[in-house]
N, C-alpha and C positions, 0 to 999 in steps of 0.2 A: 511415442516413448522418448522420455530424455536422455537414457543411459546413464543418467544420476543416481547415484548409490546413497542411501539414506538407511545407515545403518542400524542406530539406533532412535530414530525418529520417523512420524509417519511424515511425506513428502508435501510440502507447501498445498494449498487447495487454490483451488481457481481463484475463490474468492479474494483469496489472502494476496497473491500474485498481482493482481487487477488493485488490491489496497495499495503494493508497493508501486505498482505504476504511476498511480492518482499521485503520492509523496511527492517521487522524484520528478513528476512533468509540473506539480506545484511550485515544487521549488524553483523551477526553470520561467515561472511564469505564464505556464501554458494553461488555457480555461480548461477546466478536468471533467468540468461540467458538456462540453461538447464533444471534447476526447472521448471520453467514458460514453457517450452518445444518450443523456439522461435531457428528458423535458424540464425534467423542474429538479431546481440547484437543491431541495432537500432530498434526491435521491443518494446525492452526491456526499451527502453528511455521513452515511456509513459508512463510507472510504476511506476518508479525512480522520476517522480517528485512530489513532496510531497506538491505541491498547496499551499505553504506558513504553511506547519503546522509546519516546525523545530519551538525548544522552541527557546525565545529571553531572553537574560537574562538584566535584569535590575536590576543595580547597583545603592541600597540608599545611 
């Protein structure tokens, strides 16, 4: 147990956890595909997509 209080939400799932990881070792350059410990780099494509979270920039 985390001791994380999630008050009005239900608490991150493994899965989703394991999708942030894949992002930020991406970004860093690191293969996510060996990280993540996957044979074949299409395992790795359910990780990668980021469900619409990139930022959007809006120009005033």
């Amino acid at each position: 147990m985390s001791g994380l209080d999630w008050p009005d939400h239900s608490p991150p799932t493994f899965h989703e956890i394991r999708a942030l990881a894949e992002w930020l070792y991406e970004d860093q350059g690191v293969n996510t595909t060996a990280l993540l410990g996957h044979k074949d780099p299409r395992s790795t494509i359910t990780y990668k997509d980021r469900r619409g979270a990139e930022w959007i920039e809006v120009k005033v």
